[in-house]
N, C-alpha and C positions, 0 to 999 in steps of 0.2 A: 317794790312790793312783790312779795312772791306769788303765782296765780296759783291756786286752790283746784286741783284737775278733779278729785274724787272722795264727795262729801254727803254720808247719806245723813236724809231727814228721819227723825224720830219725831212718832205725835203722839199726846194724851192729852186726856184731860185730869190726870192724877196726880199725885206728888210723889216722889220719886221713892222706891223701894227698890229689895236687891235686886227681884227678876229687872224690874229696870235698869239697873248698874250692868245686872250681866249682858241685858242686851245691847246694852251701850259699850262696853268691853270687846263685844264679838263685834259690832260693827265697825267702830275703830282698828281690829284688824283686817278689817276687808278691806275699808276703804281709806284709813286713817286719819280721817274728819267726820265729827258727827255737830249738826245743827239740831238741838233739842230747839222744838219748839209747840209749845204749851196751846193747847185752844184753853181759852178766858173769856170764851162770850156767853151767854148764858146756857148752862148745863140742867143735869136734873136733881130734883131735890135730893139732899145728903152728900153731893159733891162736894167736894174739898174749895172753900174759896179763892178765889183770884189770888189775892195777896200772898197765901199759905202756899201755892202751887209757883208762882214767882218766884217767893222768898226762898222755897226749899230748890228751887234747880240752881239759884245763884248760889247760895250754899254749896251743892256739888261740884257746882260747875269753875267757884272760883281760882281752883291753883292745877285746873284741868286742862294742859296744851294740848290745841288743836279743836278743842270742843268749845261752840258757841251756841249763841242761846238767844231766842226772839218768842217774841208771844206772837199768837195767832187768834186776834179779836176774831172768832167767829162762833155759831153755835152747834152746837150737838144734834143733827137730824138725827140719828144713830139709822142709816139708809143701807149700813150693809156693805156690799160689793160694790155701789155706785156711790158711795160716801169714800170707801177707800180711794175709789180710783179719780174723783176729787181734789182729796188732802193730798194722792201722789203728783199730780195736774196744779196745785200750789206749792209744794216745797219745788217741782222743777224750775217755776216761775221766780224764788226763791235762790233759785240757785243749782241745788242739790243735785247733784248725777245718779244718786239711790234714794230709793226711800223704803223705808220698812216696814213689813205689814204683818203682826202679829195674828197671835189666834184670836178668830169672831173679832175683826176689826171694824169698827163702827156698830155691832151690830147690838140685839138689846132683845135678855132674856133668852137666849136659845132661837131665835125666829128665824134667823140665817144658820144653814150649816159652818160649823166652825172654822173650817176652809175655806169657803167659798169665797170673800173679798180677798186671798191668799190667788185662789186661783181663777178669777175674774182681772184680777192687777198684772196674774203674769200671761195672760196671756192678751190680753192687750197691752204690754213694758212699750213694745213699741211704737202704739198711737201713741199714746201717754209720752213717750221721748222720756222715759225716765228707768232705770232698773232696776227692780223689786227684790227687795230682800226678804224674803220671805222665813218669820221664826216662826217655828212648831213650840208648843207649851214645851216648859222645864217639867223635865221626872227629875226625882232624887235616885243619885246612884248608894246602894248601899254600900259596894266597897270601898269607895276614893270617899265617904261621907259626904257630897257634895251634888250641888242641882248641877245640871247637865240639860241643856238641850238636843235635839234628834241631830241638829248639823253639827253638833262635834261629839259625837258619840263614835267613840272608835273602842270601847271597852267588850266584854261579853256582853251579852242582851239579859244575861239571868241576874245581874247584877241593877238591871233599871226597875226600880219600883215601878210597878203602873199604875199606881195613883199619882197623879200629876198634882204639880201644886197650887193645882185653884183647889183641893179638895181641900188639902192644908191652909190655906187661908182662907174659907168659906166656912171653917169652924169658931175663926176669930170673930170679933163684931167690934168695928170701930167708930169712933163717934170724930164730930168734922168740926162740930164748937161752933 
């Protein structure tokens, strides 16, 4: 068996979209293993059900080397910086050597600055024994037509829209069935 040195965790509780692919892309080259792993325990109303959130990572995940996939029976406190640094405190138990903490991770409505579980996780990585991947929301780049996060932004600055894409998809409205 080959041992597994450097495998970050990704959490949600959503079904997977492209900002999720891309964040799963960039992580895979940092670390070259990514463990998606789903919380399925109970959520808040309009969540995307258990089964549909399952079914849709194993769909991704099936002809994807290197990428594994576990559910995480637990529920949604949505706590914030002490909810991030939790779910990093179980993927390391897990396994994980990274884990990755998006923008307003855990948190619910605006009530945590959208940093803050970002920078709560890195600067405790090392109680935690685990190291923080830290993504900033995708802009859309107008010249390369394409989303782009702030860590691989190596382009001119006048080319990043600043409207990021929660604005873009908070115009949509999706229904969960």
């Amino acid at each position: 068996k080959k041992k597994i040195k450097n495998i970050a965790g990704f959490h949600t509780r959503n079904v997977p979209h492209s900002t999720h692919e891309k964040i799963h892309d960039y992580s895979l080259r940092k670390c070259k293993n990514l463990f998606i792993h789903p919380m399925t325990g109970k959520l808040k109303k309009g969540d995307f059900k258990k089964k549909v959130v399952i079914g849709s990572y194993k769909i991704l995940t099936k002809n994807k080397k290197n990428v594994f996939l576990g559910e995480f029976s637990s529920h949604a406190r949505y706590g914030g910086p002490r909810e991030a640094m939790f779910h990093a405190l179980v993927r390391k138990n897990f396994g994980c050597s990274h884990f990755i903490v998006g923008r307003d991770h855990a948190g619910v409505n605006g009530f945590y600055g959208k940093y803050d579980s970002q920078n709560e996780c890195l600067k405790n990585q090392k109680k935690i024994g685990i190291k923080i991947l830290p993504i900033k929301e995708p802009y859309y780049c107008s010249k390369s037509n394409k989303m782009k996060f702030a860590e691989e932004w190596s382009e001119n600055k006048k080319n990043k829209d600043q409207k990021c894409i929660t604005h873009f998809t908070s115009l949509f409205t999706f229904t969960t069935g």
